[in-house]
N, C-alpha and C positions, 0 to 999 in steps of 0.2 A: 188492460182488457183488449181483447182481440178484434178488430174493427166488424161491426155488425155482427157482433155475435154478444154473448154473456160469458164467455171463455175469459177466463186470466191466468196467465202461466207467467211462471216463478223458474229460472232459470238457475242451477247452484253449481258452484264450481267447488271443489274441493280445497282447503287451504292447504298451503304448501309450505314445508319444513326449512330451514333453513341451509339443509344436504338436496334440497328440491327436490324431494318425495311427497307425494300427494296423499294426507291425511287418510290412506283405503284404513290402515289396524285401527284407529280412533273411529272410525266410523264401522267398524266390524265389531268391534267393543261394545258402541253406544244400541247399535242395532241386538246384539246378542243379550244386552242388558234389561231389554225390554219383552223378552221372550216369555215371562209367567205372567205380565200383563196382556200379552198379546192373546197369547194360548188358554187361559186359566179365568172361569168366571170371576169375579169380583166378591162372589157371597163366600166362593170357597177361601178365597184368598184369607178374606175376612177369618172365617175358622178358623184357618190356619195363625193368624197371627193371635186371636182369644186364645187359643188352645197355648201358645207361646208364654203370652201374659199370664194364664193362670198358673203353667206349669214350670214356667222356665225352661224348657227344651224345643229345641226347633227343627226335631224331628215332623211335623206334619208340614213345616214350609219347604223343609229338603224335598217331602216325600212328594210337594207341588213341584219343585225344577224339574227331580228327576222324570215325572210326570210328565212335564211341558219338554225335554228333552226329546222323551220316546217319542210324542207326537211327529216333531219331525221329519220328514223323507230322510233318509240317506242318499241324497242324490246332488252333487255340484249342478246338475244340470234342476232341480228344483225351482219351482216360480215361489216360495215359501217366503225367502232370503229378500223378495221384493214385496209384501206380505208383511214383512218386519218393520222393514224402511217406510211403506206408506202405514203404518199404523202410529207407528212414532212422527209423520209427517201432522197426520189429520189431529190428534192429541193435542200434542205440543206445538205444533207450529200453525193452524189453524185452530183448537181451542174445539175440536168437534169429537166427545169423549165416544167411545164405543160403544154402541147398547147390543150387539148380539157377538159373542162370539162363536165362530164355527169352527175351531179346531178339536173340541171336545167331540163331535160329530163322527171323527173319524174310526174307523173300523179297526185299520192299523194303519202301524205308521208309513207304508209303501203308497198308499193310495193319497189323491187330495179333495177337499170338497169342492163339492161343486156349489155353481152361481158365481155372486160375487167375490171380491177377497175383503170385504167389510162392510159394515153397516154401522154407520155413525150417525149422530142425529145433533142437533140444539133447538131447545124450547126458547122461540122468541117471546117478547113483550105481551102482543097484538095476540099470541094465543096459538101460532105458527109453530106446527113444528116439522121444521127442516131435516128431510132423512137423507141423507150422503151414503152413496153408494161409490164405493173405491173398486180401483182396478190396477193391477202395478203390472209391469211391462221390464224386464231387464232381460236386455239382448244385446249381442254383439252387434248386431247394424241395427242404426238408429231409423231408419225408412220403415225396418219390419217391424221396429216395435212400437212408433208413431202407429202404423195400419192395424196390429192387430189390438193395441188396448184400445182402442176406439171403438173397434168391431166386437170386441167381448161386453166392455159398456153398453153398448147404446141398447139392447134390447133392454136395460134395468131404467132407461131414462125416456125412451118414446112416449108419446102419449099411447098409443094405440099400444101398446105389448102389457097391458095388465097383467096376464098369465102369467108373463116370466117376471114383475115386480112380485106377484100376487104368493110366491113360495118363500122370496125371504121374508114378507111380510109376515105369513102367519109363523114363521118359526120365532123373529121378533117378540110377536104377542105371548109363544109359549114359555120364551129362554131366555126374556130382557133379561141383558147383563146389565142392572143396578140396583145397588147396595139398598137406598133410601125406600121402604116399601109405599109409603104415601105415595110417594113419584110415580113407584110402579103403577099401581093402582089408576093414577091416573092417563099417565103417557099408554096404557093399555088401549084406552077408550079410543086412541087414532088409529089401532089398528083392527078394529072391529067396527064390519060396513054397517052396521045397523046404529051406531051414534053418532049425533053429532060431530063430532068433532073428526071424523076420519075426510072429514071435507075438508079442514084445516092441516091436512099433510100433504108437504110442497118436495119431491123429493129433485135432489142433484148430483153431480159427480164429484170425485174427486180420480186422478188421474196421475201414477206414478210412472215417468217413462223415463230407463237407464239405459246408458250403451256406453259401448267402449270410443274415448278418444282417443287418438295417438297425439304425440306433441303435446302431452299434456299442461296444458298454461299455469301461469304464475298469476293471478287475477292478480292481488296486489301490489306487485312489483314491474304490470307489465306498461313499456314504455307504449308511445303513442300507437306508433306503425303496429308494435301487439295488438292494442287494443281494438284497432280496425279490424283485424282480421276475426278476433274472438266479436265484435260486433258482428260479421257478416254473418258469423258460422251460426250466431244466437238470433238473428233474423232468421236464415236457412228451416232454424226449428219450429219459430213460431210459424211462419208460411206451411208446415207440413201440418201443425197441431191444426191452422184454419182451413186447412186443406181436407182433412179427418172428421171436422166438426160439421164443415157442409156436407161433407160425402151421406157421411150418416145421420143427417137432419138434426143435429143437434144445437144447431145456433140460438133457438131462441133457448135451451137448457140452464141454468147455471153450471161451468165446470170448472172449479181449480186444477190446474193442471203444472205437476214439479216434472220440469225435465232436468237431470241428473247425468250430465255424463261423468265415466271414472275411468281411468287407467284401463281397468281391466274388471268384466264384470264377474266372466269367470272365478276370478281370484277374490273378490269380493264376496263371492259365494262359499269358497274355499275355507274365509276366513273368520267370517259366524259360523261356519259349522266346525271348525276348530275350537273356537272361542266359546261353542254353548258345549261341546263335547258330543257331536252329536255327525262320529263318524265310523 
């Protein structure tokens, strides 16, 4: 955690092959593999797979890819691709399941929604229920994209900007993406100002920032004198991330924050959208 702040950033390097290629097609693979969860509510999915079980044909889960295909941009230059990567972050690698999806939203597939790029949540113990608000950043320079995913955040985490929380909330309340209805039912009651329990929603960030390195490192085979250097450069980050978090008042917030640098983010764009079929 980031000194006087509630900030923790998670810094990832890509593993490297033993030809010293940096894991981008395995992580364009795992990113593209995760696109009908991404894009696709959970009740439909559901159908789709009853409809499987009873018939034995997996024409209605094709008819969800190709579905989740079209949504898509056509565009290498797409923030979507980063959209993929932080929903497979906040899932699996913090344990914080999706409750709204917004790709369904979309008009066509040229345009992107607007607000956040997710809404995730967990139901604590004590009766808390924590709503995560994601934001992903994949840019060639790392300064621009430190600047601006902090700056498209922070209006979803101020105290004072309820407005701009106050649009994904109620689409939340109409669209919760989850299976379980009891849940529904209840996890409904924090987003309606007139109960209880909407005093009991604590919301936070979570925070995806990419950019291009060059020289890219061998984290596990790198000798000493490496290591200083990839030390400095992952100090460099987090002084930018605590740098971003004061600017925009966000210290006392909770925010996970993945910085991610890759080879090439361009190419990394290039390669889920190969990979989903979706050019």
């Amino acid at each position: 955690m980031l000194k006087d702040s509630k900030t923790t950033v998670r810094t990832h390097f890509l593993a490297v092959d033993v030809n010293g290629q940096p894991a981008m097609q395995q992580l364009a693979n795992l990113m593209a593999g995760a696109l009908l969860d991404f894009a696709i509510p959970r009740s439909r999915i559901k159908r789709a797979f009853a409809a499987f079980q009873e018939t034995g044909s997996t024409a209605a889960i094709s008819a969800l890819h190709a579905e989740a295909r079209e949504l898509l941009v056509k565009s290498d230059t797409s923030g979507e691709g980063g959209e993929l990567l932080l929903f497979l972050l906040m899932e699996r690698v913090l344990g914080y399941p999706q409750i709204l999806s917004k790709m369904p939203f979309k008009t066509n597939s040229e345009m992107h929604v607007h607000g956040s790029d997710g809404v995730h949540a967990r139901l604590n113990e004590d009766g808390v229920l924590d709503l995560y608000w994601g934001e992903s950043k994949l840019y060639t320079d790392s300064s621009s994209a430190f600047t601006d995913c902090f700056a498209s955040i922070a209006p979803f985490l101020k105290p004072g900007e309820y407005e701009t929380r106050k649009r994904d909330l109620l689409l939340v309340r109409e669209h919760l993406n989850v299976e379980d209805e009891q849940l529904v039912a209840h996890l409904i009651r924090y987003f309606d100002e007139s109960k209880p329990e909407h005093l009991s929603l604590r919301w936070n960030g979570v925070c995806l920032v990419g950019f291009d390195l060059t020289d890219y490192p061998n984290v596990a085979t790198a000798v000493e004198g490496e290591m200083v250097k990839i030390s400095a450069q992952v100090d460099r980050w987090h002084k930018a991330v605590l740098n971003r978090v004061t600017d925009n008042d966000l210290l006392a917030v909770t925010i996970d924050v993945f910085c991610i640098p890759v080879p090439s983010v361009m190419d990394l764009r290039k390669a889920v959208r190969a990979k989903v079929g979706n050019t």
